[in-house]
N, C-alpha and C positions, 0 to 999 in steps of 0.2 A: 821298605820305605815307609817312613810317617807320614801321616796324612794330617793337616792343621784343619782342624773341624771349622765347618763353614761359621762365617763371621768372629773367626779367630785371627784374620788376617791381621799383621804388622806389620808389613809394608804400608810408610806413611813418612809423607816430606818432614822435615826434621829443621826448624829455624834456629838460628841465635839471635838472642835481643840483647846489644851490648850497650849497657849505659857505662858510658866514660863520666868519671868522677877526680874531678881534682879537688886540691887544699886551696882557697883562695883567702887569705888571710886567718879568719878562726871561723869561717865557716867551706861547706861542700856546696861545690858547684856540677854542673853537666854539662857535659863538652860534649864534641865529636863532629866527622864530617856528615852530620844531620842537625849539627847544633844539639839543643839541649832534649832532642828529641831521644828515642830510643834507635839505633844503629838496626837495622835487618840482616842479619848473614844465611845465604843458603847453603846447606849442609851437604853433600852428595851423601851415597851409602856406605861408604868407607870412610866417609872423615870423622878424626877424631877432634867432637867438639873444643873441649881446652886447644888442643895444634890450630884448628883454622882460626877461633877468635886471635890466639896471640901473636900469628902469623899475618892476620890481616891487619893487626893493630899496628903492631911493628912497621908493616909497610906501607900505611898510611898517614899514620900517627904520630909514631917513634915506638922507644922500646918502653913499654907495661911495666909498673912497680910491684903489679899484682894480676892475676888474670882468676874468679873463682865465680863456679855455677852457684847461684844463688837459690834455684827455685828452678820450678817449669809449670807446664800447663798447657790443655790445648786450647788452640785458637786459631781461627784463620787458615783452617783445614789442614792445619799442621801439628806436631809438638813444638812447643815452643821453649827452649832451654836458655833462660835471662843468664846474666851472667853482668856483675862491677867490675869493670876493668877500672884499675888507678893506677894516673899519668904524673907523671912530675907537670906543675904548673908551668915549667918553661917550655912542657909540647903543646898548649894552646893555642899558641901565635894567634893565627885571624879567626879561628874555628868558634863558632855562637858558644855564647856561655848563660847559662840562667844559674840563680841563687837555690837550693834544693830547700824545698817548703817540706817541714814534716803534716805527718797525715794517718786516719788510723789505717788498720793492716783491712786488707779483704779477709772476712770471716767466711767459712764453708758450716756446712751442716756434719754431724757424726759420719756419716758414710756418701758425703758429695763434697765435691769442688763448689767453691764461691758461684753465683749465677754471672757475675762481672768483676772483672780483676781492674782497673785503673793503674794506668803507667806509676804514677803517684806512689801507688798502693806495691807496687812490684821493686822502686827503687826504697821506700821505707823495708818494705822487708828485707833486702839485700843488703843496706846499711845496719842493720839489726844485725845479721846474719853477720857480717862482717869485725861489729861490736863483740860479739861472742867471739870469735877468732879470734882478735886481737890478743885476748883474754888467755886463749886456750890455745889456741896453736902456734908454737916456736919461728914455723915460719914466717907466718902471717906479723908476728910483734915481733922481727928480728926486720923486715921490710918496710915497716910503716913505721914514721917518727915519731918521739914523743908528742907532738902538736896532733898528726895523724889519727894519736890514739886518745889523746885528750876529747879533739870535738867528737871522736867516735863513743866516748864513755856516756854521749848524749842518750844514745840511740840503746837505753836498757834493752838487752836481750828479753822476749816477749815474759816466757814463765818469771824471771824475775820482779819486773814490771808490772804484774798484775799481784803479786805480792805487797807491793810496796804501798 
């Protein structure tokens, strides 16, 4: 039998922060039954992250155009694993909407996590993260529209960006 050497422990609550993101005419909006806030999901120990966000999403929301972990981080005596779900603009209906203000990214140190991460700061990266997708992965640009991928071409992925 292995023994996990003390303060090796991994046993640790496991969150999803799901920002809902739609197209509202040529710009990204934030939706959700939290409004434009960030969504909370508790994870048990057998769930698999991507299945409960698009599971819950579905059943309260409608059905996902996209479902993709953006990032993680802990906070709140948890891991916490963000994750951009995008909805067709006609699963809104009454659900708060705010206009997504760009913002810079939380910077970390060579060998540390940022000291504060801002929601702001979490949904810029994930729209970033998402710009490169569009780019690079088949499925990701076979699901999102030309307009989708337009105002996403905003959001230069960071190493290019800091070139330019």
């Amino acid at each position: 039998m292995t023994r996990t050497p003390e303060g090796w422990d991994v046993e640790s609550p496991v969150q999803a922060e799901v920002y809902v993101v739609w197209l509202n005419g040529e710009h990204l909006e934030l939706t959700g039954p939290c409004g434009a806030a960030p969504w909370i999901l508790e994870l048990g120990p057998t769930d698999h992250p991507v299945d409960v966000v698009d599971r819950i999403v579905r059943d309260v929301v409608g059905e996902p155009l996209l479902v993709h972990s953006t990032s993680w981080r802990r906070d709140r005596d948890a891991v916490i694993l963000s994750f951009v779900v995008v909805i067709d603009g006609a699963l809104v209906g009454q659900m708060e909407s705010a206009p997504i203000g760009r913002t810079e990214l939380a910077r970390s140190e060579a060998t540390a996590a940022p000291h504060e991460i801002a929601h702001a700061q979490v949904v810029e990266h994930g729209l970033r993260h998402m710009a490169w997708l569009a780019l690079d992965d088949p499925v990701v640009a076979t699901e999102l529209s030309g307009e989708w991928r337009r105002v996403l071409a905003e959001y230069v992925p960071e190493p290019f960006r800091n070139l330019g």
